[in-house]
VOTOR-16880 format. One record per atom (N, C-alpha, C): residue number from 1; x, y, z. Coordinates in Angstrom, 3 decimals. Atoms other than C-alpha are relative to their C-alpha. Layout:
BEGIN
+-----+----------+----------+----------+
! pos !        x !        y !        z !
+-----+----------+----------+----------+
! NUM !        X !        Y !        Z !
...
+-----+----------+----------+----------+
***
This chain:
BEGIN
+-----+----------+----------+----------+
! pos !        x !        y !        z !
+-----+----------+----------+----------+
!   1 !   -1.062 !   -0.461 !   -0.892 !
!   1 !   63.449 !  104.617 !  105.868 !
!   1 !    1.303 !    0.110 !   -0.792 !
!   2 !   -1.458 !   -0.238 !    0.851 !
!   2 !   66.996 !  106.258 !  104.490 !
!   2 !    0.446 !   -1.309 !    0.885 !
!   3 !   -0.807 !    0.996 !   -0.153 !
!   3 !   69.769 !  103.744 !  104.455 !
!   3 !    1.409 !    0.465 !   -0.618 !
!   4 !   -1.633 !   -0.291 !    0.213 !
!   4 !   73.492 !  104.200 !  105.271 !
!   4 !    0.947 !   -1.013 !   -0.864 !
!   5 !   -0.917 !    0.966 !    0.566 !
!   5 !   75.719 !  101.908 !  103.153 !
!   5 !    1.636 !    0.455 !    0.104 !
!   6 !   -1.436 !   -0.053 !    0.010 !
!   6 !   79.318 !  101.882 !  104.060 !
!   6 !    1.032 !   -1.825 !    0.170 !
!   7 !   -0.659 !    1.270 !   -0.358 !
!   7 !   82.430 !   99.396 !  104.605 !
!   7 !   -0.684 !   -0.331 !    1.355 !
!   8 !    0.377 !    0.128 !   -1.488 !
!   8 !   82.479 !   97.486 !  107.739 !
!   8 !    1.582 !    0.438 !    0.629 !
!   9 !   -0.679 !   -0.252 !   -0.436 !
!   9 !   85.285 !   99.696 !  108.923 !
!   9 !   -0.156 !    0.148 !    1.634 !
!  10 !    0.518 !   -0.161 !   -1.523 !
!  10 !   85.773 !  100.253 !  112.924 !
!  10 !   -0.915 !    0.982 !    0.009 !
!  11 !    0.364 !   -0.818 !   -0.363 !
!  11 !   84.716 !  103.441 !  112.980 !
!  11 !   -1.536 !    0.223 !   -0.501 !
!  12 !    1.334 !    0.220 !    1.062 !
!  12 !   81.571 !  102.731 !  110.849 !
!  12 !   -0.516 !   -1.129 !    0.904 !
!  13 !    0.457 !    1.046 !   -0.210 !
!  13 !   80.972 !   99.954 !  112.981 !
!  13 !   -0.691 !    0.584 !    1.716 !
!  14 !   -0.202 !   -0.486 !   -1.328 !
!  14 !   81.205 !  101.731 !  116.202 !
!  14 !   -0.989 !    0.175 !    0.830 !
!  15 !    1.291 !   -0.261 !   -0.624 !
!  15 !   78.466 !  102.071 !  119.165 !
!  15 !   -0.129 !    1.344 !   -0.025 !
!  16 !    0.064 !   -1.435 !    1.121 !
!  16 !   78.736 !  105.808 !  118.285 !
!  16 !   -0.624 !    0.386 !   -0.535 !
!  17 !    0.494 !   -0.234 !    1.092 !
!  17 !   78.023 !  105.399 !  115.239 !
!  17 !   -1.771 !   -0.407 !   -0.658 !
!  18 !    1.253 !    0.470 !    0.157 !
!  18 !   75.076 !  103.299 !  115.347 !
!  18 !   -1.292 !    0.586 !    0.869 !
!  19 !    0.886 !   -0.618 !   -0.491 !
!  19 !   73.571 !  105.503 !  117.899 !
!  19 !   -0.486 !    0.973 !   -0.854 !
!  20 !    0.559 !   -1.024 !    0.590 !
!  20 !   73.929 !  108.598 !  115.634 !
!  20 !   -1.199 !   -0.379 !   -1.205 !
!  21 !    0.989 !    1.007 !    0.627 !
!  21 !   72.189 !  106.078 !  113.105 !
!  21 !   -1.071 !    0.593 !    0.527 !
!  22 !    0.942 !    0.620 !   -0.490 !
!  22 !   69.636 !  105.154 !  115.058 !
!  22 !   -0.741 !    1.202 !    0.517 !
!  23 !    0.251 !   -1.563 !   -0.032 !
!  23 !   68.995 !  109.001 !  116.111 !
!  23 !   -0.997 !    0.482 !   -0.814 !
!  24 !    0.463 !   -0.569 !    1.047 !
!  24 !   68.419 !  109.931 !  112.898 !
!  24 !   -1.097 !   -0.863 !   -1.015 !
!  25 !    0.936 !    0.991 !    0.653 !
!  25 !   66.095 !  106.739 !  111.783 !
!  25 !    0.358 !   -0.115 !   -1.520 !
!  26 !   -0.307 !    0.703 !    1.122 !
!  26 !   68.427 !  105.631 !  109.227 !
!  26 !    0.841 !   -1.617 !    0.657 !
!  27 !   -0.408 !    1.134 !   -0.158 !
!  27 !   69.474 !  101.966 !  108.900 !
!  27 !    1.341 !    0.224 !   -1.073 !
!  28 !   -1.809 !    0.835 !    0.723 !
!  28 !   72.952 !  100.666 !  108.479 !
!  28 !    0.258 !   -1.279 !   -0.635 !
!  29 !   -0.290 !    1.213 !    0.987 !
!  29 !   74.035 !   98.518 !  105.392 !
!  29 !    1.613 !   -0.132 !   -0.673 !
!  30 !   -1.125 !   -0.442 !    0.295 !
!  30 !   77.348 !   97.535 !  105.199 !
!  30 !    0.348 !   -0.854 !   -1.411 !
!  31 !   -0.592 !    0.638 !    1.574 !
!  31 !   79.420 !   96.067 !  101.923 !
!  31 !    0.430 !   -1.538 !    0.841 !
!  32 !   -0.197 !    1.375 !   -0.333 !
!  32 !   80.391 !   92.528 !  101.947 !
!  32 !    1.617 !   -0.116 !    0.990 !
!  33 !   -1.116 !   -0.191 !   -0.123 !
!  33 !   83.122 !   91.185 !  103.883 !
!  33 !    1.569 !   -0.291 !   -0.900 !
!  34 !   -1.367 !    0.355 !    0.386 !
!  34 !   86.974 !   91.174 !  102.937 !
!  34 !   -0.549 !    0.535 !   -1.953 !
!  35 !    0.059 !   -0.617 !    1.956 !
!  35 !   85.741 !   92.925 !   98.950 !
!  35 !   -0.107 !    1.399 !    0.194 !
!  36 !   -0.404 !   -1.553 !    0.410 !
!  36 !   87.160 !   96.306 !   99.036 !
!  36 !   -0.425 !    0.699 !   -1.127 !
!  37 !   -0.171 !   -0.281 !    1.066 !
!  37 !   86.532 !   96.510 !   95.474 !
!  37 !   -1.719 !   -0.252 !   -0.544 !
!  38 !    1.505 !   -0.270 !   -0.511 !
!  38 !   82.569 !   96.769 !   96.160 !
!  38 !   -0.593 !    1.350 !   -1.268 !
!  39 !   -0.032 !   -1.397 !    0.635 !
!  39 !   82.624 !  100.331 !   94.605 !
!  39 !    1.210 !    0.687 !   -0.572 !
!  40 !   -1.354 !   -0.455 !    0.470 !
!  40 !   85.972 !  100.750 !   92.804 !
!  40 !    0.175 !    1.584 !    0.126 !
!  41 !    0.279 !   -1.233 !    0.826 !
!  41 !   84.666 !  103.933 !   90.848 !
!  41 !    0.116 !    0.764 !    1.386 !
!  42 !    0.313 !   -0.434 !   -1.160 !
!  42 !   83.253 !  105.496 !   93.899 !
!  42 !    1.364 !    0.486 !    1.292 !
!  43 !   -1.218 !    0.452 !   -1.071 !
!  43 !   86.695 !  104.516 !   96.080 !
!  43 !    1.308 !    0.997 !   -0.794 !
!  44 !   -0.853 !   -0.704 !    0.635 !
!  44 !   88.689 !  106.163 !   93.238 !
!  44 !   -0.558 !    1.451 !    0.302 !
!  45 !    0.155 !   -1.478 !   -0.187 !
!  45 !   86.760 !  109.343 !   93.113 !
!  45 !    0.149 !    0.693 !    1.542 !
!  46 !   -0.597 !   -0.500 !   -1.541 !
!  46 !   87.131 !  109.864 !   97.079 !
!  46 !    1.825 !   -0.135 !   -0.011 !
!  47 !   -1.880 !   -0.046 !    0.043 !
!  47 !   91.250 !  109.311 !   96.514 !
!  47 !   -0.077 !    1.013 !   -0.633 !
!  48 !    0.100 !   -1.279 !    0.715 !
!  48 !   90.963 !  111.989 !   93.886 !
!  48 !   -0.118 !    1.552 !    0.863 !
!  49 !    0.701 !   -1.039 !   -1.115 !
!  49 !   88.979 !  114.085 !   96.003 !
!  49 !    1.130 !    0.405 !    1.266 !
!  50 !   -1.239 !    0.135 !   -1.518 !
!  50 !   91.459 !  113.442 !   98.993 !
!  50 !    1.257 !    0.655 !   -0.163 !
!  51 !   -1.027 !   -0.198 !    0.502 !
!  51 !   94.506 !  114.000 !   97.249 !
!  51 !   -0.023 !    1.794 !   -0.786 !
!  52 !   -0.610 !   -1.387 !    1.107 !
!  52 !   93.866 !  117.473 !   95.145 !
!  52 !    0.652 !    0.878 !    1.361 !
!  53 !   -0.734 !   -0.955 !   -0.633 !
!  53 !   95.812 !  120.034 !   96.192 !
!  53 !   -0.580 !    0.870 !    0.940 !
!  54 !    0.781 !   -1.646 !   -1.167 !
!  54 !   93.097 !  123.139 !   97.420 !
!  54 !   -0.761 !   -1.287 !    0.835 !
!  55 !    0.908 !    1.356 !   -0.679 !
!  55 !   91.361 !  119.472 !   99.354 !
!  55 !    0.279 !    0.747 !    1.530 !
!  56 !   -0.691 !   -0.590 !   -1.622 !
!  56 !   91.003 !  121.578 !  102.945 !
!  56 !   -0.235 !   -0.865 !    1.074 !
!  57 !   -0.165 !    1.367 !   -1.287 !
!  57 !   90.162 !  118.315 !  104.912 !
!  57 !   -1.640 !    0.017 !    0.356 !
!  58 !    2.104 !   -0.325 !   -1.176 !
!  58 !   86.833 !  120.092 !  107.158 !
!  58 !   -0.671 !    0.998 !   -0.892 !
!  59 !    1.394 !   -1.484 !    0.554 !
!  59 !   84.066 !  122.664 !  106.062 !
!  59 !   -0.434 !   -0.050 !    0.940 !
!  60 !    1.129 !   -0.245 !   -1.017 !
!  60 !   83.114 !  124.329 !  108.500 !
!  60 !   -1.620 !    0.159 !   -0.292 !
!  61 !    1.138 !   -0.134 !   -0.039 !
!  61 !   79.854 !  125.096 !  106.875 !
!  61 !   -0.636 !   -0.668 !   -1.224 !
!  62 !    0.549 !    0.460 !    1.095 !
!  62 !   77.603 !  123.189 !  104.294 !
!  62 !    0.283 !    0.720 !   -1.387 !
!  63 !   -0.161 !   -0.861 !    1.397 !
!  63 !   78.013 !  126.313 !  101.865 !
!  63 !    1.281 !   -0.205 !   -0.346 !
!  64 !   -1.275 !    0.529 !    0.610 !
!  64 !   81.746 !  125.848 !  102.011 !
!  64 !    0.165 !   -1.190 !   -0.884 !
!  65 !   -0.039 !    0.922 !    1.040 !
!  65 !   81.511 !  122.478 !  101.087 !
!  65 !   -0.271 !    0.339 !   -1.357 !
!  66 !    0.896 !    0.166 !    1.804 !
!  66 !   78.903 !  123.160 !   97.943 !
!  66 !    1.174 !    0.808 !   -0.967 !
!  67 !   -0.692 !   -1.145 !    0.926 !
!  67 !   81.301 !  125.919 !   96.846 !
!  67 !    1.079 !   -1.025 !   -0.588 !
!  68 !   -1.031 !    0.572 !    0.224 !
!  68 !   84.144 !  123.876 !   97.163 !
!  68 !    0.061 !   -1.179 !   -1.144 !
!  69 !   -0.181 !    0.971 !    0.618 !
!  69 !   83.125 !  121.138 !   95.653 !
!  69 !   -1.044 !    0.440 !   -1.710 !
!  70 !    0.225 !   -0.374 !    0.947 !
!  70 !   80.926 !  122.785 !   92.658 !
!  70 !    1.491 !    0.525 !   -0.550 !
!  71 !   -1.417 !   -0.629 !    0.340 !
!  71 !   84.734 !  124.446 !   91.891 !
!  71 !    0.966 !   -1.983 !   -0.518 !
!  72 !   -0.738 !    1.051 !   -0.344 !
!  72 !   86.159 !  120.910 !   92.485 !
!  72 !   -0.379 !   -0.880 !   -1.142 !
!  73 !    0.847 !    1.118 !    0.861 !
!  73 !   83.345 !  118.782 !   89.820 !
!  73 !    0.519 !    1.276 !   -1.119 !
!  74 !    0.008 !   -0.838 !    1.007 !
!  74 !   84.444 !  121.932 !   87.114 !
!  74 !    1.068 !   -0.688 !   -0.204 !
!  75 !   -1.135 !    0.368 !    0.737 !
!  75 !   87.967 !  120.877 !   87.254 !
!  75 !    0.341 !   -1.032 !   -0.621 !
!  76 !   -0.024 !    1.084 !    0.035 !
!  76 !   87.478 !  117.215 !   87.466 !
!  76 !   -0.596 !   -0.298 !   -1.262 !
!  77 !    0.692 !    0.511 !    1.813 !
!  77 !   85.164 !  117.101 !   84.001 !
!  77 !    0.720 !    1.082 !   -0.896 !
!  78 !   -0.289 !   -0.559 !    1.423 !
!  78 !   86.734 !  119.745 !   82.095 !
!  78 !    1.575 !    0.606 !    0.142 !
!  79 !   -2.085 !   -0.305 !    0.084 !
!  79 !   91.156 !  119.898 !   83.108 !
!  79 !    0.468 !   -1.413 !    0.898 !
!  80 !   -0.868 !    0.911 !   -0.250 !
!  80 !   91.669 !  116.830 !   85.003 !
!  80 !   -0.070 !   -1.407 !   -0.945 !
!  81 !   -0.309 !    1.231 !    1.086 !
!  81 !   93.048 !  113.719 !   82.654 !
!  81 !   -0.434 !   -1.180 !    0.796 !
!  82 !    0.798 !    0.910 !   -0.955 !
!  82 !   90.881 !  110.552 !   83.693 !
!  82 !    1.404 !   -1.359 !   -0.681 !
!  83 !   -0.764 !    1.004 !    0.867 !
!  83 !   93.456 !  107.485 !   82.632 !
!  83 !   -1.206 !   -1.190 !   -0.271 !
!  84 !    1.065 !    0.708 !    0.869 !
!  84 !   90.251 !  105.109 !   82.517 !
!  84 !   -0.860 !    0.096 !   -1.269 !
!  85 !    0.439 !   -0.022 !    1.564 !
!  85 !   89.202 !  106.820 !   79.417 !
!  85 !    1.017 !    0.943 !   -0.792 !
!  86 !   -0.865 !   -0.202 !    0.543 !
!  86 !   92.328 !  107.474 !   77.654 !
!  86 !    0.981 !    1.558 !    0.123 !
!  87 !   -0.814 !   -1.091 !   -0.606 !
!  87 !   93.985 !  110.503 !   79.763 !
!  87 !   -0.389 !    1.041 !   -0.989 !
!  88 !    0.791 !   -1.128 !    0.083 !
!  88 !   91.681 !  112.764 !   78.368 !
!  88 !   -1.146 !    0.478 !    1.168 !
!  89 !    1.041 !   -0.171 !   -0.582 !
!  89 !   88.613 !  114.520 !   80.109 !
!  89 !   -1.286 !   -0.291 !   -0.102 !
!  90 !    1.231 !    0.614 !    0.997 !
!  90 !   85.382 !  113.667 !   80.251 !
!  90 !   -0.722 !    0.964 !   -0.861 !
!  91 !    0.785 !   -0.541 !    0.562 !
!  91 !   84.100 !  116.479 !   78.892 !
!  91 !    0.495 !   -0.085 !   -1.474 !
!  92 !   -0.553 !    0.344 !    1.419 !
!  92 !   86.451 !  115.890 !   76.010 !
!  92 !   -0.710 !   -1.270 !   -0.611 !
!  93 !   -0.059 !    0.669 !    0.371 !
!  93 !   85.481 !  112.709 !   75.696 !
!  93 !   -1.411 !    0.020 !   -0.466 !
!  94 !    1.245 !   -0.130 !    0.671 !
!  94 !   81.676 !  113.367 !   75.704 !
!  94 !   -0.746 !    0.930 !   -1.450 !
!  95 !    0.198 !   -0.745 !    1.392 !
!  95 !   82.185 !  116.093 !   72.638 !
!  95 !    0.998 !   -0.662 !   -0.889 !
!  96 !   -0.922 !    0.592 !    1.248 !
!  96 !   84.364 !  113.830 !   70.453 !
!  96 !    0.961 !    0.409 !   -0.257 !
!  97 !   -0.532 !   -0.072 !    0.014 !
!  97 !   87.153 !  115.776 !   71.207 !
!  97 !    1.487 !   -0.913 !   -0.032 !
!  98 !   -0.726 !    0.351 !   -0.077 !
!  98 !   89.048 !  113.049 !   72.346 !
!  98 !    0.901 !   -1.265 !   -1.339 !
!  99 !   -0.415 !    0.142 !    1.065 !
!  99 !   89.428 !  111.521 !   68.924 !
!  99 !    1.328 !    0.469 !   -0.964 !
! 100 !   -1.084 !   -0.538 !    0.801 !
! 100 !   91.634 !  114.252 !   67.074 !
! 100 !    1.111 !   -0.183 !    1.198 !
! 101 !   -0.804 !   -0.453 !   -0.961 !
! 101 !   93.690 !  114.592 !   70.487 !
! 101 !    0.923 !   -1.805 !    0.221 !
! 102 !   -0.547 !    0.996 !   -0.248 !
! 102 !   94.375 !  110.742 !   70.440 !
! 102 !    0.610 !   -0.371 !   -1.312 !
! 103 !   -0.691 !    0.143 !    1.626 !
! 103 !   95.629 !  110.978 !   66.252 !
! 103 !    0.854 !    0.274 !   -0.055 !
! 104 !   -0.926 !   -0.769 !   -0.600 !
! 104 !   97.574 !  113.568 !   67.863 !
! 104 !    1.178 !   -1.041 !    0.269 !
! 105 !   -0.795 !    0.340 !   -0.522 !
! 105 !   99.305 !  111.883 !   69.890 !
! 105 !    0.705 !   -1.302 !   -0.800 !
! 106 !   -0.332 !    1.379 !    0.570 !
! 106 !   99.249 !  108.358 !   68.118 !
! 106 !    1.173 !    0.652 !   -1.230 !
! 107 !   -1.531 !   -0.056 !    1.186 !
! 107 !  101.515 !  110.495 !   65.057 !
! 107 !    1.212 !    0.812 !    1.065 !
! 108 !   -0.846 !   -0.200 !   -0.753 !
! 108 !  103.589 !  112.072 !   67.468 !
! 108 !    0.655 !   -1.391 !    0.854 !
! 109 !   -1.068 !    1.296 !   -0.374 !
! 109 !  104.559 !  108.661 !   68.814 !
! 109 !    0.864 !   -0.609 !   -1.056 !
! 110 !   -0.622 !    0.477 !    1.179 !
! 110 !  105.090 !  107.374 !   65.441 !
! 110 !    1.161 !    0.725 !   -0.470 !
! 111 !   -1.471 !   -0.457 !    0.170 !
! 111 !  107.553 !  110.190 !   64.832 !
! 111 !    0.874 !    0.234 !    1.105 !
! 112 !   -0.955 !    0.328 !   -1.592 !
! 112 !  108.900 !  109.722 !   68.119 !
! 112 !    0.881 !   -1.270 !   -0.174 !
! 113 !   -0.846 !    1.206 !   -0.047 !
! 113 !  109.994 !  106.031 !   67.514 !
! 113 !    0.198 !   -0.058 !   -1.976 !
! 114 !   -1.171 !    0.114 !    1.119 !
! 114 !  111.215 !  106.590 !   63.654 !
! 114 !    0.760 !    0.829 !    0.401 !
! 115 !   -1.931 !   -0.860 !   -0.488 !
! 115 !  113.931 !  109.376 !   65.011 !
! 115 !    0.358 !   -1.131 !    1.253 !
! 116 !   -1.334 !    0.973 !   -1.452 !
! 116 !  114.752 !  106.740 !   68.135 !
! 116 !    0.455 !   -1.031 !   -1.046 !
! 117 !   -0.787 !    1.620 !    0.807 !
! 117 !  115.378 !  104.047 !   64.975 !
! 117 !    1.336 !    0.511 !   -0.962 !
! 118 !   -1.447 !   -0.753 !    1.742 !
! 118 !  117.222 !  106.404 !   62.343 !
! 118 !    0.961 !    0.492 !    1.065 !
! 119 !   -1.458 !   -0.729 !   -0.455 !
! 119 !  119.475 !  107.633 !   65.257 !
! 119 !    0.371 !   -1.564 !    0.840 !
! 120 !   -1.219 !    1.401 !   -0.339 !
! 120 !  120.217 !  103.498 !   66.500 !
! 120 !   -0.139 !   -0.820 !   -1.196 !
! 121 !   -0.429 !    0.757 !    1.181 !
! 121 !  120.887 !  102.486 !   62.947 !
! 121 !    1.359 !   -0.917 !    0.121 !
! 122 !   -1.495 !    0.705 !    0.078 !
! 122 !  123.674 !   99.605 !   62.825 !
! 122 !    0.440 !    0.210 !   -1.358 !
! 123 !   -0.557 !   -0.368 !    1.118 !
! 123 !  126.120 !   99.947 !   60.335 !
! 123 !   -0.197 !   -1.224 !   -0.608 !
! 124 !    0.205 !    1.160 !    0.719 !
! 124 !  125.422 !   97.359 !   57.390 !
! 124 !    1.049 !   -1.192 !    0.359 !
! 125 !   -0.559 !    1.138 !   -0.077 !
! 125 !  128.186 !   95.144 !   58.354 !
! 125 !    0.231 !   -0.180 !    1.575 !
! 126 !    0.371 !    0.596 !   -1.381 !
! 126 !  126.783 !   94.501 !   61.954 !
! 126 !    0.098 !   -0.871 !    0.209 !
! 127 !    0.493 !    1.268 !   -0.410 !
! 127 !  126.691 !   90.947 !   61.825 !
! 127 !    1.542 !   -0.483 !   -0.914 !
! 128 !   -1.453 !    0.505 !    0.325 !
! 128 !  130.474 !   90.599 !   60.412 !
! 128 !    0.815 !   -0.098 !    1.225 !
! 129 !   -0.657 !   -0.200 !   -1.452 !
! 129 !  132.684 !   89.360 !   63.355 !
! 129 !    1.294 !    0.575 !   -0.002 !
! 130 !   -1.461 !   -0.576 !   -0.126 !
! 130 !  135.946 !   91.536 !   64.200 !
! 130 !    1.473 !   -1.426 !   -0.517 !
! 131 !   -1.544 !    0.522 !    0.085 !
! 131 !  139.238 !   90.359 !   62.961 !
! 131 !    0.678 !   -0.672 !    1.206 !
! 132 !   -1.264 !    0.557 !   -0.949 !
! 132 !  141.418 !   88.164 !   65.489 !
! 132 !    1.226 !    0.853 !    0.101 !
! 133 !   -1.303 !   -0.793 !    0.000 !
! 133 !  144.517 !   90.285 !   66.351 !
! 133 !    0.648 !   -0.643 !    0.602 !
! 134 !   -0.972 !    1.243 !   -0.520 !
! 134 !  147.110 !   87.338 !   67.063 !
! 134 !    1.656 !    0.767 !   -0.045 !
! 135 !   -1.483 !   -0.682 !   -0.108 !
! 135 !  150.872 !   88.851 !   68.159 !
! 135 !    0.659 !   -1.282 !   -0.453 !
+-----+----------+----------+----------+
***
């Protein structure tokens, strides 16, 4: 028998819900209580998902979805920057791209913070204290 696994949110919990369940001869398995953090990964990629921009909420029809979301898994592996594996993509990351692109950046920092040092140079006699000016 399929098996639903969700939180134990209300609406997941709902007599509703457990009818449509029970309808369809799947069993309900929920996550533990009070551990949100059950399925991090999973929890992140639905925020992702939620949040893009073309995200139209409903589909009216199954094909919409597939479209949408085949369009949606293109951008996500090969233009959106993942920060769990070093704000590259994965597809970068699975062709070894993300190597030169992180040398990149690592000498571009380096000459980033020698011009922020050579332009707050103290003058050699930094650590001489000012003159007293007594009237």
């Amino acid at each position: 028998m399929p098996v639903s696994l969700s939180d134990r949110g209300s609406q997941m919990r709902s007599q509703s819900t457990r009818q449509f369940f029970r309808d369809l001869g799947v069993d309900q398995l929920f996550s533990r209580p009070r551990t949100p953090n059950d399925n991090p990964y999973v929890e992140s990629l639905f925020s992702t998902v939620k949040t893009h921009p073309e995200y139209p909420g409903i589909f009216p029809t199954l094909e919409e979805a597939r479209t949408y979301f085949e369009a949606f898994f293109d951008w996500y592996n090969t233009r959106h920057l993942h920060t769990r594996i070093g704000m590259v993509t994965p597809e970068q990351r699975h062709n070894g791209e993300w190597v030169c692109i992180q040398a990149e950046r690592d000498a571009i920092k380096a000459r980033t913070l020698a011009a922020r040092r050579a332009a707050n140079v103290r003058p050699a006699d930094h650590n001489k204290k000012p003159e007293a000016v007594f009237s």
